[in-house]
C-alpha positions as CSV (number, residue, x, y, z in Angstrom):
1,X,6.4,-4.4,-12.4
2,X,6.3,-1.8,-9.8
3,X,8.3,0.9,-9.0
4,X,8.8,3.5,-6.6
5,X,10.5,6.5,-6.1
6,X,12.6,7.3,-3.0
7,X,14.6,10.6,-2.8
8,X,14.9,10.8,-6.4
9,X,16.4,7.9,-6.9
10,X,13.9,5.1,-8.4
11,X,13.7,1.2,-7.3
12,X,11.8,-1.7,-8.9
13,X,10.1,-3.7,-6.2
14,X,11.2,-6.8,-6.3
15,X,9.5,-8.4,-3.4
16,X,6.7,-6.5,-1.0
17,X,6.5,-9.3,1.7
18,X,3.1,-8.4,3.8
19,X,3.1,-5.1,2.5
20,X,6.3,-4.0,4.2
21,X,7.0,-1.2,2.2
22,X,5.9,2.1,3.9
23,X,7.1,5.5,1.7
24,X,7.0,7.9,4.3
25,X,9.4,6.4,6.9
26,X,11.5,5.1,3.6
27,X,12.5,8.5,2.8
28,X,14.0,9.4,6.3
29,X,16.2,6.0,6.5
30,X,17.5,5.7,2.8
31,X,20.4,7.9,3.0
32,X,23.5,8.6,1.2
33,X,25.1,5.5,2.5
34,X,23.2,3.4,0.4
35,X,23.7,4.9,-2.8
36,X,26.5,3.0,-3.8
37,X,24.0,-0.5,-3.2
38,X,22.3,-2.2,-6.1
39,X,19.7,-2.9,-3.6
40,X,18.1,-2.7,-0.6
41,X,16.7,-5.0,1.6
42,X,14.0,-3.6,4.6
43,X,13.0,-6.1,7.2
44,X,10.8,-5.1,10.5
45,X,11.4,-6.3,14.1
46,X,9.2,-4.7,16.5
47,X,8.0,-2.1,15.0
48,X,11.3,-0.7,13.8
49,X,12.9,-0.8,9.7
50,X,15.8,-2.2,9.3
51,X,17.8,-1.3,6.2
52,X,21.1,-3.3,4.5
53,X,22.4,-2.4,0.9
54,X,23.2,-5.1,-1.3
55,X,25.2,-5.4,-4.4
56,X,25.4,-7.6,-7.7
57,X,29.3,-9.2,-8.5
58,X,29.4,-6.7,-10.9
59,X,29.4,-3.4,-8.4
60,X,32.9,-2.4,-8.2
61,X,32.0,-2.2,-4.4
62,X,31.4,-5.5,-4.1
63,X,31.8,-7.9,-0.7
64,X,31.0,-11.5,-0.3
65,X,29.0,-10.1,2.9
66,X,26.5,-7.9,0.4
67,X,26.4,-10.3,-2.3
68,X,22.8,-10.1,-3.3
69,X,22.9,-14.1,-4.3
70,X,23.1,-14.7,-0.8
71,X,20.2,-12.4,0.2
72,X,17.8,-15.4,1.1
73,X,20.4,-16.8,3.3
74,X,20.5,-12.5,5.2
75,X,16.4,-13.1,5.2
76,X,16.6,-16.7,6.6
77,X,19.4,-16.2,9.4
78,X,19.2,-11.8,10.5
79,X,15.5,-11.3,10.3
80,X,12.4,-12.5,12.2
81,X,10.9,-15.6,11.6
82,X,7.9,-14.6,8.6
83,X,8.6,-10.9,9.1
84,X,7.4,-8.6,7.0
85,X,10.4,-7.5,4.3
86,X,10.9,-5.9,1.1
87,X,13.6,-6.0,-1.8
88,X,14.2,-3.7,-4.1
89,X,16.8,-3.1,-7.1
90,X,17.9,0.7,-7.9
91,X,17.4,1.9,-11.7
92,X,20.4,3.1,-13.2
């Protein structure tokens, strides 16, 4: 298992599609806003990150639109076709 550290706040990578995962521009997009995700999803699209937070059923935050079940479904329909993308899950 790997993990990574982000603004203090530490993630398991869960998936590292084509080696999407690039610290240094990581730390300037994960805000605030997505402390209160269980995870975050980061897919590119020319040449730009694109973040979305994601949350288990048991996240008293959660919506059927962030449901992390469905996250192959966000992959498969919002990102480019074989883009390069990464998952990960936040430690408590």
């Amino acid at each position: 298992m790997e993990y990574i550290t982000i603004n203090n706040q530490k993630y398991l990578v869960m998936k590292n599609e084509k080696n999407a995962i690039d610290q240094e521009i990581l730390k300037d997009k994960i805000t605030d806003y997505f402390k209160n995700y269980d995870y975050i999803v980061g897919d590119w699209a020319y040449g730009k990150l694109r973040l979305k937070g994601f949350n288990s059923k048991t996240n008293k935050n959660f919506k059927t639109i962030n449901d992390i079940d469905k996250v192959d479904e966000y992959l498969k329909n919002y990102c480019a076709y074989q883009c390069s993308y990464f998952i990960l899950a936040k430690e408590k």
